[in-house]
mmCIF file of the N, C-alpha and C atoms, coordinates in Angstrom:
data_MODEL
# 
_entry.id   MODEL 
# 
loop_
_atom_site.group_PDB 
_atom_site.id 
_atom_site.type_symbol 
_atom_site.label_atom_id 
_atom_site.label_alt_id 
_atom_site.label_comp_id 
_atom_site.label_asym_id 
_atom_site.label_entity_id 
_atom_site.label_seq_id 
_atom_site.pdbx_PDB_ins_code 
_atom_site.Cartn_x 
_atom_site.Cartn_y 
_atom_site.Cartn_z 
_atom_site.occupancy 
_atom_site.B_iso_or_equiv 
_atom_site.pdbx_formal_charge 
_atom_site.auth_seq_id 
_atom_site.auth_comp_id 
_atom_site.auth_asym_id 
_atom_site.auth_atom_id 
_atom_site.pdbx_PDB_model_num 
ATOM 1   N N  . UNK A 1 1  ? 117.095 95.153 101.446 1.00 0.00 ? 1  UNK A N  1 
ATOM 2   C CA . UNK A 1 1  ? 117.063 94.576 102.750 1.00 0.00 ? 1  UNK A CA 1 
ATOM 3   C C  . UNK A 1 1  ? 118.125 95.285 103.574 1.00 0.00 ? 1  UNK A C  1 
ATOM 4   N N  . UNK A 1 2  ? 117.661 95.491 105.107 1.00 0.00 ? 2  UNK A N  1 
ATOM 5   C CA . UNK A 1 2  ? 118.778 96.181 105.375 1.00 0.00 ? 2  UNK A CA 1 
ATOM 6   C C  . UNK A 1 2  ? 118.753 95.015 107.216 1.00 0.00 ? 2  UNK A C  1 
ATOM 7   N N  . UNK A 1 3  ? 119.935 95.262 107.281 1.00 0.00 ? 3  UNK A N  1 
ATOM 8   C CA . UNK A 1 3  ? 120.278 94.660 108.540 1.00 0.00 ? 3  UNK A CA 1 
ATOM 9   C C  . UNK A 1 3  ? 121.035 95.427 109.587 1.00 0.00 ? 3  UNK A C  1 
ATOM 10  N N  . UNK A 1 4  ? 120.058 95.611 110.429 1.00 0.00 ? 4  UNK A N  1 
ATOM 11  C CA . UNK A 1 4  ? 120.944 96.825 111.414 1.00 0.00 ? 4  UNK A CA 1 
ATOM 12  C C  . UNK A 1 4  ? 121.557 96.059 112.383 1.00 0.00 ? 4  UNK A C  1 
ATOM 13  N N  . UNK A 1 5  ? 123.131 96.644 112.479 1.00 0.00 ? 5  UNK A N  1 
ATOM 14  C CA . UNK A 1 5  ? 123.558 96.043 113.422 1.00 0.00 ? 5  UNK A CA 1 
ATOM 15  C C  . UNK A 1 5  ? 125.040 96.182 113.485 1.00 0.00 ? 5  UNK A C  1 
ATOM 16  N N  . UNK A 1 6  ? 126.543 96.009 113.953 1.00 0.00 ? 6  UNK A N  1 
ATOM 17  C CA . UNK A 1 6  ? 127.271 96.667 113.880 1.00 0.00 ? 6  UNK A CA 1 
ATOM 18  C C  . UNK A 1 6  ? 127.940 95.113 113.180 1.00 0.00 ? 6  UNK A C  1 
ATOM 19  N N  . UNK A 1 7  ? 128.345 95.200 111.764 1.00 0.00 ? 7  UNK A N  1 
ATOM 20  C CA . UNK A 1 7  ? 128.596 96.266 110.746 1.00 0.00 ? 7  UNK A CA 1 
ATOM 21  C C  . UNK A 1 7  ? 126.574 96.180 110.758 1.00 0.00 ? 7  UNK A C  1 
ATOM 22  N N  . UNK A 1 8  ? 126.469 97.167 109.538 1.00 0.00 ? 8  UNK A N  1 
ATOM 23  C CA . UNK A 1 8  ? 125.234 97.832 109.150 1.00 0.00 ? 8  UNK A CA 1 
ATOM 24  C C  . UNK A 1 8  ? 124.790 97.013 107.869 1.00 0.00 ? 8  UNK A C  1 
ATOM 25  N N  . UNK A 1 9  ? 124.566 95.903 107.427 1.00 0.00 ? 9  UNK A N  1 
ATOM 26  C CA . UNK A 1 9  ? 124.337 95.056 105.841 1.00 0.00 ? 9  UNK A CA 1 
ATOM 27  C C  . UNK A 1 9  ? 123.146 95.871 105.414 1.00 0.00 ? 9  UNK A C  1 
ATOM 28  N N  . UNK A 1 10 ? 123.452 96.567 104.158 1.00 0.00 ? 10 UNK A N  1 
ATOM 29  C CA . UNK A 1 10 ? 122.626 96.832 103.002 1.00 0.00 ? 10 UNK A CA 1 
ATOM 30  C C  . UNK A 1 10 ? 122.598 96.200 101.815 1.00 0.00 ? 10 UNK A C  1 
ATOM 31  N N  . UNK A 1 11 ? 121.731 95.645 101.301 1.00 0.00 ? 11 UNK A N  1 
ATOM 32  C CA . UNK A 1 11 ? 121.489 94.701 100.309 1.00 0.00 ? 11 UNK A CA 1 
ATOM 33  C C  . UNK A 1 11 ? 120.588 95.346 99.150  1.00 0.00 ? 11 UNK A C  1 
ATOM 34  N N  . UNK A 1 12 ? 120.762 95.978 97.849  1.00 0.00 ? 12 UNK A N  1 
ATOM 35  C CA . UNK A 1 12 ? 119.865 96.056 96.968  1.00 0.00 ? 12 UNK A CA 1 
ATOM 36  C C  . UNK A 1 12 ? 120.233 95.742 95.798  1.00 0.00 ? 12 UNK A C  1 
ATOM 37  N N  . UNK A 1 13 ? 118.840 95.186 95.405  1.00 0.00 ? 13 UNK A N  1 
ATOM 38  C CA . UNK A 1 13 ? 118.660 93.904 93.884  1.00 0.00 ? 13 UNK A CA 1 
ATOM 39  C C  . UNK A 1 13 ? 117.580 95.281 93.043  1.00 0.00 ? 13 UNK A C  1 
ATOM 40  N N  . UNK A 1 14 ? 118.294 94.832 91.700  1.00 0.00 ? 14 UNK A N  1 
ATOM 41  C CA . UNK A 1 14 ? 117.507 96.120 90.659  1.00 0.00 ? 14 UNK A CA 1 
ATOM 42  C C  . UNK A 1 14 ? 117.523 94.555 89.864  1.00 0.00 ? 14 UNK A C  1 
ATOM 43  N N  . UNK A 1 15 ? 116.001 94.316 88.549  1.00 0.00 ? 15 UNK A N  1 
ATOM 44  C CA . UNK A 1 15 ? 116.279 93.564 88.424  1.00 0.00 ? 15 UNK A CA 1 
ATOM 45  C C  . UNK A 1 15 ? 115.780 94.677 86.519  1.00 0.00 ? 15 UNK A C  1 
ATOM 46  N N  . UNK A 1 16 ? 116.688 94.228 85.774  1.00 0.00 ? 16 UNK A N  1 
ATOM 47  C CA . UNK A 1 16 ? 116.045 94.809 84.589  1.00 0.00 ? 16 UNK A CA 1 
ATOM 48  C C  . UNK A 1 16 ? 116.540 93.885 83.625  1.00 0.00 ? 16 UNK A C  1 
ATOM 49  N N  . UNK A 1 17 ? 115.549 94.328 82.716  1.00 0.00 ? 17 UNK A N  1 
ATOM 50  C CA . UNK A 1 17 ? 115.158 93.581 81.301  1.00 0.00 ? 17 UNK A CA 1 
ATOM 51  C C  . UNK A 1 17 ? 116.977 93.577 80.246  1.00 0.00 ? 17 UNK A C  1 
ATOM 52  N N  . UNK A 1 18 ? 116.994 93.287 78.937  1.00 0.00 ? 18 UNK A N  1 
ATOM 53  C CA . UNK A 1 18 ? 117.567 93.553 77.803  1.00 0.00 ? 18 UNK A CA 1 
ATOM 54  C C  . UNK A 1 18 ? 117.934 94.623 77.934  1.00 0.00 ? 18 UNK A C  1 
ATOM 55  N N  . UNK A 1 19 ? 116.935 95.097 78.060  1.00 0.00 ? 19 UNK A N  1 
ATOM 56  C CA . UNK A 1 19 ? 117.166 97.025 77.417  1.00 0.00 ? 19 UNK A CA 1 
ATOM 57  C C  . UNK A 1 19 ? 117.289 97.907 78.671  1.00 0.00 ? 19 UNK A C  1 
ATOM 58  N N  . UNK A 1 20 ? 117.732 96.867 79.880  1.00 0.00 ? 20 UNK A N  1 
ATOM 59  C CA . UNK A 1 20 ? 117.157 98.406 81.052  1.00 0.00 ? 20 UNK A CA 1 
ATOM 60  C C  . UNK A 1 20 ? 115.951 98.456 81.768  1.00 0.00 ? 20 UNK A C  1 
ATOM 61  N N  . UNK A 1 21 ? 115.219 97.901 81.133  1.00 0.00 ? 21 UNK A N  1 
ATOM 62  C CA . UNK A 1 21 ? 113.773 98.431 81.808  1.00 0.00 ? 21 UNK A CA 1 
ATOM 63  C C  . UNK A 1 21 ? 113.598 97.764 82.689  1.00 0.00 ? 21 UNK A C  1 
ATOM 64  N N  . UNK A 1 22 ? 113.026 98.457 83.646  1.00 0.00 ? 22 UNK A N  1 
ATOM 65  C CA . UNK A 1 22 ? 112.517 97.857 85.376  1.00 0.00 ? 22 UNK A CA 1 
ATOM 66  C C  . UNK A 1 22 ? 111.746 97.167 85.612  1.00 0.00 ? 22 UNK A C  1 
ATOM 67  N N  . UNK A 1 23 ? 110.633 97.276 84.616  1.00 0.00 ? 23 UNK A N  1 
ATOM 68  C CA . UNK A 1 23 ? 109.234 96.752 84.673  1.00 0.00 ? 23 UNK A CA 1 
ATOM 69  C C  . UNK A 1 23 ? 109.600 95.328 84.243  1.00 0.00 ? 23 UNK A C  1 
ATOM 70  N N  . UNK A 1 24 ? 110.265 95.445 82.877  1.00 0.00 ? 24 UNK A N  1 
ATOM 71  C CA . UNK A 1 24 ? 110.509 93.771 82.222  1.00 0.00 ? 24 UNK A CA 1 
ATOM 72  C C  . UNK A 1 24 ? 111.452 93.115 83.320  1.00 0.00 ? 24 UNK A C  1 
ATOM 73  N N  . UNK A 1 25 ? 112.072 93.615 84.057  1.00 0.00 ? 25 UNK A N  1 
ATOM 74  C CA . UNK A 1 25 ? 112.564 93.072 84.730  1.00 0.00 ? 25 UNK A CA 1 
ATOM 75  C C  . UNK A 1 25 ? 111.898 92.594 86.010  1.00 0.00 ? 25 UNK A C  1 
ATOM 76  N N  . UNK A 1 26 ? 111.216 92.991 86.914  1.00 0.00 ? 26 UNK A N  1 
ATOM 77  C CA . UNK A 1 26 ? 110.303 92.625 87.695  1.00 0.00 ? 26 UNK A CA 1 
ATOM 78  C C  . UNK A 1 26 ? 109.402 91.672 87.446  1.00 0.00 ? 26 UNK A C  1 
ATOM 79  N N  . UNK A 1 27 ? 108.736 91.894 85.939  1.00 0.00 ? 27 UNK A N  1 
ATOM 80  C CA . UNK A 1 27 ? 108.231 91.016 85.613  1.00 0.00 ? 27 UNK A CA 1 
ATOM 81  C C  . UNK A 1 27 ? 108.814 89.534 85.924  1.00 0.00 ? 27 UNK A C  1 
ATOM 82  N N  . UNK A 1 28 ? 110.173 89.441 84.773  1.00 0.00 ? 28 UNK A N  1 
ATOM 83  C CA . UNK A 1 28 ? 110.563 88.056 84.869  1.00 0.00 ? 28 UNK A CA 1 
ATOM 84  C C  . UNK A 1 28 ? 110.799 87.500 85.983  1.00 0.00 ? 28 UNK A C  1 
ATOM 85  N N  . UNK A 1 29 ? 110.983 87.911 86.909  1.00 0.00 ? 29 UNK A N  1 
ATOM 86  C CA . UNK A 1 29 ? 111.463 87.509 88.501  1.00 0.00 ? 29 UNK A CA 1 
ATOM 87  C C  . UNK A 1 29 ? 110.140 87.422 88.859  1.00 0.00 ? 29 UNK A C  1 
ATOM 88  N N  . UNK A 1 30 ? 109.279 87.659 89.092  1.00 0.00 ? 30 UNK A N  1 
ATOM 89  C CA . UNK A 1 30 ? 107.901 87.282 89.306  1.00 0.00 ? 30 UNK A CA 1 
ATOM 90  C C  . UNK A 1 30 ? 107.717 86.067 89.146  1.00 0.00 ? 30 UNK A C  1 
ATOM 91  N N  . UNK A 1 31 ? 107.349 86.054 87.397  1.00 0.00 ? 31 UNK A N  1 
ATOM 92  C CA . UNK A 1 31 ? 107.087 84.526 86.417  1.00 0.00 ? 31 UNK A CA 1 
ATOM 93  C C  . UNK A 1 31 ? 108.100 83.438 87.292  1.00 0.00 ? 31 UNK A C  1 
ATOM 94  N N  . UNK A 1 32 ? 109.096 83.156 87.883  1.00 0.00 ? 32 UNK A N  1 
ATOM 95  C CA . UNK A 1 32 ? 109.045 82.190 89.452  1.00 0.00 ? 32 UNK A CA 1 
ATOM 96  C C  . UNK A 1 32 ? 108.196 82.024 90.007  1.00 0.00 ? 32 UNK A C  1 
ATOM 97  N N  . UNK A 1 33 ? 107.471 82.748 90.463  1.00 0.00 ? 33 UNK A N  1 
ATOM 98  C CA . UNK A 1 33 ? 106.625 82.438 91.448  1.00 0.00 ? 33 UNK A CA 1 
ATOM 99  C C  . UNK A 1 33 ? 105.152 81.658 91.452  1.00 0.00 ? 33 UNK A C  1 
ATOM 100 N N  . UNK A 1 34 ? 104.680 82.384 89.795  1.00 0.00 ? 34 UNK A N  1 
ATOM 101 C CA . UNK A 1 34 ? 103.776 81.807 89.234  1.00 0.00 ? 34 UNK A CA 1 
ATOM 102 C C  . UNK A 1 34 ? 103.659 80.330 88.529  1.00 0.00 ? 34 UNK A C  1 
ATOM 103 N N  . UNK A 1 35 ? 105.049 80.386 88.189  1.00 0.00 ? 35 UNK A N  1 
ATOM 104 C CA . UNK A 1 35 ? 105.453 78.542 88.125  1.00 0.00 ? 35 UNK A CA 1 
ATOM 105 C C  . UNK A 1 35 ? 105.478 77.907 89.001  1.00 0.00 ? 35 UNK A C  1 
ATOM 106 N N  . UNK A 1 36 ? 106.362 78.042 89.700  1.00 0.00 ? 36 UNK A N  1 
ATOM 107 C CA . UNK A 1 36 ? 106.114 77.181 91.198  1.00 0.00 ? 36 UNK A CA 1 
ATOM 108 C C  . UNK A 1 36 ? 104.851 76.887 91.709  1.00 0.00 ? 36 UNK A C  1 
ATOM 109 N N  . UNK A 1 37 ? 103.761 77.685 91.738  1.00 0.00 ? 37 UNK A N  1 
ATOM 110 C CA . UNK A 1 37 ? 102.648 77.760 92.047  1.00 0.00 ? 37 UNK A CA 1 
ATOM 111 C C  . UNK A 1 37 ? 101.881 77.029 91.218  1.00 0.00 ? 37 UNK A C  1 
ATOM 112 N N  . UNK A 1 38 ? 101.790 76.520 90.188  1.00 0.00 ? 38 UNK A N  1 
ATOM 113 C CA . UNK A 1 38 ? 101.139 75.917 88.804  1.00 0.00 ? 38 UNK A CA 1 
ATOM 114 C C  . UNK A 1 38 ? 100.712 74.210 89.414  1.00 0.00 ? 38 UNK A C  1 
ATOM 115 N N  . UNK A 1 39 ? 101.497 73.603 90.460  1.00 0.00 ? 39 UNK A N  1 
ATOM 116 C CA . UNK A 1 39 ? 101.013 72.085 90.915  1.00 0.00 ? 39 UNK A CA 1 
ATOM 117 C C  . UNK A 1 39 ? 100.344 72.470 92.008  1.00 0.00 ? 39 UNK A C  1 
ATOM 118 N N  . UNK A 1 40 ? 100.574 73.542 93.112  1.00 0.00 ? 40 UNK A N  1 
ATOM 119 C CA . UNK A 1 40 ? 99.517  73.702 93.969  1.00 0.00 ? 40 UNK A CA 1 
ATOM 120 C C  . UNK A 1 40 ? 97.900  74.281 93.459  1.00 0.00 ? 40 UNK A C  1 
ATOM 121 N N  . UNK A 1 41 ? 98.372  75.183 92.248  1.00 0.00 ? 41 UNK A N  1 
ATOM 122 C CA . UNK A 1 41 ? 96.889  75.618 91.938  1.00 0.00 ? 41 UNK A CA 1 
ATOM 123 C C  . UNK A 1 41 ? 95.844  74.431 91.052  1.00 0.00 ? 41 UNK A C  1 
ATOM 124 N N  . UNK A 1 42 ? 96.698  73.273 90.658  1.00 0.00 ? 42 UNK A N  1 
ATOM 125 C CA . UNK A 1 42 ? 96.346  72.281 90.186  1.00 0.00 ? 42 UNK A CA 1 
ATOM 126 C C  . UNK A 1 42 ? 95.308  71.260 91.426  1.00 0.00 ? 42 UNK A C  1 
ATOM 127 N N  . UNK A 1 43 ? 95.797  71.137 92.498  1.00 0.00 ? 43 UNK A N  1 
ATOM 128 C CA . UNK A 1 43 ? 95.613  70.726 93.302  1.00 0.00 ? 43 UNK A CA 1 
ATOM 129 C C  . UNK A 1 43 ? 94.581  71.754 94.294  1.00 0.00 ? 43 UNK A C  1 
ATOM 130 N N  . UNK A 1 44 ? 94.357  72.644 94.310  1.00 0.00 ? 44 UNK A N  1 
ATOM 131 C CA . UNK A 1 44 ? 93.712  73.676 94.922  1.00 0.00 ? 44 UNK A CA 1 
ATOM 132 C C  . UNK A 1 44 ? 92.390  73.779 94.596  1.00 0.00 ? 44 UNK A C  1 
ATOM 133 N N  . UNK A 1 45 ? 91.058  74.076 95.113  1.00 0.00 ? 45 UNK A N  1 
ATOM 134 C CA . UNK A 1 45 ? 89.752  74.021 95.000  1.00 0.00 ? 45 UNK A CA 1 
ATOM 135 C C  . UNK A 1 45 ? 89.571  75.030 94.113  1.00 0.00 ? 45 UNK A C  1 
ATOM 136 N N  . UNK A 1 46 ? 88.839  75.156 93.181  1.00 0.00 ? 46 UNK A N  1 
ATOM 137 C CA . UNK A 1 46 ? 88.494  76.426 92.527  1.00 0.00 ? 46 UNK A CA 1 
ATOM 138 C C  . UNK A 1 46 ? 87.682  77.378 93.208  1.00 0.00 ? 46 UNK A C  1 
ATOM 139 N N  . UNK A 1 47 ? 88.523  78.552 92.696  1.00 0.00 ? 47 UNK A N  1 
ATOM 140 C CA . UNK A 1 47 ? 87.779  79.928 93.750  1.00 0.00 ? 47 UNK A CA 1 
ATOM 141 C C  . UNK A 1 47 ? 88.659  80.790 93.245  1.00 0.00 ? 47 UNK A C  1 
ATOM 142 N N  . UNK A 1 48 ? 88.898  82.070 93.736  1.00 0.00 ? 48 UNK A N  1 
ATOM 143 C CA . UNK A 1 48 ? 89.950  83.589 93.572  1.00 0.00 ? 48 UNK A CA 1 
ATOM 144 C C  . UNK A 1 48 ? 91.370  83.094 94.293  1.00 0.00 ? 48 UNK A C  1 
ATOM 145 N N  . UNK A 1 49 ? 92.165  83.292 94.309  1.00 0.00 ? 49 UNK A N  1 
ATOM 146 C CA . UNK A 1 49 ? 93.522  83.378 94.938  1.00 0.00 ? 49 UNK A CA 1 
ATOM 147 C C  . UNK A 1 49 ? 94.287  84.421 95.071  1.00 0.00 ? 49 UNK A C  1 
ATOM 148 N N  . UNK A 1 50 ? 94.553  85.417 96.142  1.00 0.00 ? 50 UNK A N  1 
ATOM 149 C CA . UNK A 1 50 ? 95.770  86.219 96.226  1.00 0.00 ? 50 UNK A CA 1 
ATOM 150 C C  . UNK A 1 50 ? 97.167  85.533 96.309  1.00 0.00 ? 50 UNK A C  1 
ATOM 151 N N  . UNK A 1 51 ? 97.985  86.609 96.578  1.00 0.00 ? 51 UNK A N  1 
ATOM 152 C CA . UNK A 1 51 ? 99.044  86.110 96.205  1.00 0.00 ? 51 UNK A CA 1 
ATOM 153 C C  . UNK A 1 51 ? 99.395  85.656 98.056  1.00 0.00 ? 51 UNK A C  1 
ATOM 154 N N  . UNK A 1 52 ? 99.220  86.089 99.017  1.00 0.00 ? 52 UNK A N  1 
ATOM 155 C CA . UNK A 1 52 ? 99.250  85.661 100.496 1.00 0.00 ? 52 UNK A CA 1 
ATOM 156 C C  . UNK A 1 52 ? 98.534  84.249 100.677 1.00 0.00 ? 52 UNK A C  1 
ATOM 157 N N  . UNK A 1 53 ? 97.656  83.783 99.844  1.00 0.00 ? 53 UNK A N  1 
ATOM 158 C CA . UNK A 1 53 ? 96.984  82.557 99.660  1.00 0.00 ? 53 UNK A CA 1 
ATOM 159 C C  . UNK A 1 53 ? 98.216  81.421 99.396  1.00 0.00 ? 53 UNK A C  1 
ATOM 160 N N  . UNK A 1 54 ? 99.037  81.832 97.830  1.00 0.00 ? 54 UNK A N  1 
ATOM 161 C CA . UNK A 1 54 ? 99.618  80.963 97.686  1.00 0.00 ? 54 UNK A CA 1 
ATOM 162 C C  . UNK A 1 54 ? 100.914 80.833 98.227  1.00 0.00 ? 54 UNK A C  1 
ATOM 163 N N  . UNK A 1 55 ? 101.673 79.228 98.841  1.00 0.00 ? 55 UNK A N  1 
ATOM 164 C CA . UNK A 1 55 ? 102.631 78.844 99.521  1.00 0.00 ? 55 UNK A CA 1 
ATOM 165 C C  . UNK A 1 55 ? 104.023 79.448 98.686  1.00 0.00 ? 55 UNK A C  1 
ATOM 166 N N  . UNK A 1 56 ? 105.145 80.040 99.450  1.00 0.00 ? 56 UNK A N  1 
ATOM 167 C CA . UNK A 1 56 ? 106.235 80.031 99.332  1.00 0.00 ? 56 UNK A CA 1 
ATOM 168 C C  . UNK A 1 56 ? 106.783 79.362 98.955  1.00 0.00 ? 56 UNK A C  1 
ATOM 169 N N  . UNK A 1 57 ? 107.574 78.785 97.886  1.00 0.00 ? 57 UNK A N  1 
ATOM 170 C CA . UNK A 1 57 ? 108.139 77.679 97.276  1.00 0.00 ? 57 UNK A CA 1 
ATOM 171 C C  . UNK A 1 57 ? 109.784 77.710 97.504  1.00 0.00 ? 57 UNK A C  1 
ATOM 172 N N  . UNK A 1 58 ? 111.065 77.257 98.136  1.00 0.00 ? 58 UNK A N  1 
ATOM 173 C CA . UNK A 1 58 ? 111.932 77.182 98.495  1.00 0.00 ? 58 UNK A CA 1 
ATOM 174 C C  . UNK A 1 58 ? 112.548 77.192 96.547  1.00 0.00 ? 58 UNK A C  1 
ATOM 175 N N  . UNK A 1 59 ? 113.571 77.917 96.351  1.00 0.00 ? 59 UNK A N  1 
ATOM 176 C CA . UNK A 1 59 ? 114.672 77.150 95.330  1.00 0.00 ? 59 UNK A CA 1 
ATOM 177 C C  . UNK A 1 59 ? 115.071 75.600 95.134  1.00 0.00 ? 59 UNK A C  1 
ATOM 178 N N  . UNK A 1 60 ? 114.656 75.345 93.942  1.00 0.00 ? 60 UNK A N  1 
ATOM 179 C CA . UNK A 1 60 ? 115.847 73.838 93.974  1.00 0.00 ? 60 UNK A CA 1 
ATOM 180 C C  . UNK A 1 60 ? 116.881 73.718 92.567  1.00 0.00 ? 60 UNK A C  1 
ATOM 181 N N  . UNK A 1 61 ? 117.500 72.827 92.422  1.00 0.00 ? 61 UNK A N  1 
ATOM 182 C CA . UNK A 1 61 ? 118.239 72.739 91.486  1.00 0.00 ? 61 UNK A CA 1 
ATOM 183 C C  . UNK A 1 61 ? 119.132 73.613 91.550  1.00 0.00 ? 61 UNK A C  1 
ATOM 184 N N  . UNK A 1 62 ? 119.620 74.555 90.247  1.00 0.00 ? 62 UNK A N  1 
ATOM 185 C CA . UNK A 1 62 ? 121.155 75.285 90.390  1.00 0.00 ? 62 UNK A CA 1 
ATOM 186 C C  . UNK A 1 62 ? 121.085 76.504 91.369  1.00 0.00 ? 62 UNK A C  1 
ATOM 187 N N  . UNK A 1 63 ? 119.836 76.649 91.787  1.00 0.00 ? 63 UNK A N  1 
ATOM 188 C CA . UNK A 1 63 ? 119.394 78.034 92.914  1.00 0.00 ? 63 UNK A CA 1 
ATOM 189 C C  . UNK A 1 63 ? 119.464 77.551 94.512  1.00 0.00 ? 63 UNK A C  1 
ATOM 190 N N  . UNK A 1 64 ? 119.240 75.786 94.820  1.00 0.00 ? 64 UNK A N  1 
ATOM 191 C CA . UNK A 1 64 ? 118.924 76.027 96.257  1.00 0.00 ? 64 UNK A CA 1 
ATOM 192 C C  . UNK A 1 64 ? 119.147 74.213 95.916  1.00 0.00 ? 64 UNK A C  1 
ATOM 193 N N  . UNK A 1 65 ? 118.772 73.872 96.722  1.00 0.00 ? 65 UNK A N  1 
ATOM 194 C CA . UNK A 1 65 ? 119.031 72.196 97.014  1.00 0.00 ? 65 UNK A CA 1 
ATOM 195 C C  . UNK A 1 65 ? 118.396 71.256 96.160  1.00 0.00 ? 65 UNK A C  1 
ATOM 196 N N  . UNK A 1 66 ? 118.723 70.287 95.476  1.00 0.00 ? 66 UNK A N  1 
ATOM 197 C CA . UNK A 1 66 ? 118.469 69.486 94.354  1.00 0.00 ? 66 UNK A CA 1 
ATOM 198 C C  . UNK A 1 66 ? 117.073 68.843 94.845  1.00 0.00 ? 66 UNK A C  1 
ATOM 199 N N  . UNK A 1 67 ? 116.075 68.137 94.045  1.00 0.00 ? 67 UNK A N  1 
ATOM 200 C CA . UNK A 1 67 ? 115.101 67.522 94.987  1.00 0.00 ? 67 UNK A CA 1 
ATOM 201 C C  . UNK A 1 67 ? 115.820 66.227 95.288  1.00 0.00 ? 67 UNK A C  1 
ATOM 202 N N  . UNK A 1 68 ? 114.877 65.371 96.361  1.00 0.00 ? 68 UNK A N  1 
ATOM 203 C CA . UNK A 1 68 ? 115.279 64.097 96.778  1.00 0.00 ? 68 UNK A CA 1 
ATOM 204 C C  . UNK A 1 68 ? 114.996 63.177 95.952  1.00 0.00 ? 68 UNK A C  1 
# 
């Protein structure tokens, strides 16, 4: 992410596995998203789903705000 502007914020996240690897690492940071998603697709009509289909899910607990 970059933020232009005076100062200039550059932000980069590498996310890797055990061993290094990029891929295992991408992966696991993914597998978020697909959980979160697991009560809406429950709730969702059956059909195909991209990933622009399914809702953005905010952090909660030790990442972002506890639920209510």
């Amino acid at each position: 992410m970059i933020i232009e502007g005076d100062p200039r914020i550059e932000v980069n996240i590498e996310a890797t596995d055990h061993v290094g690897n990029r891929s295992g690492g991408g992966n696991a940071t993914a597998v978020g998203r697909l959980v979160s998603a697991i009560d809406w697709l429950v709730d969702a009509a059956p059909g195909l789903y991209d990933a622009l289909d399914v809702p953005m899910r905010p952090a909660v607990g030790k990442l972002g705000q506890k639920p209510a």
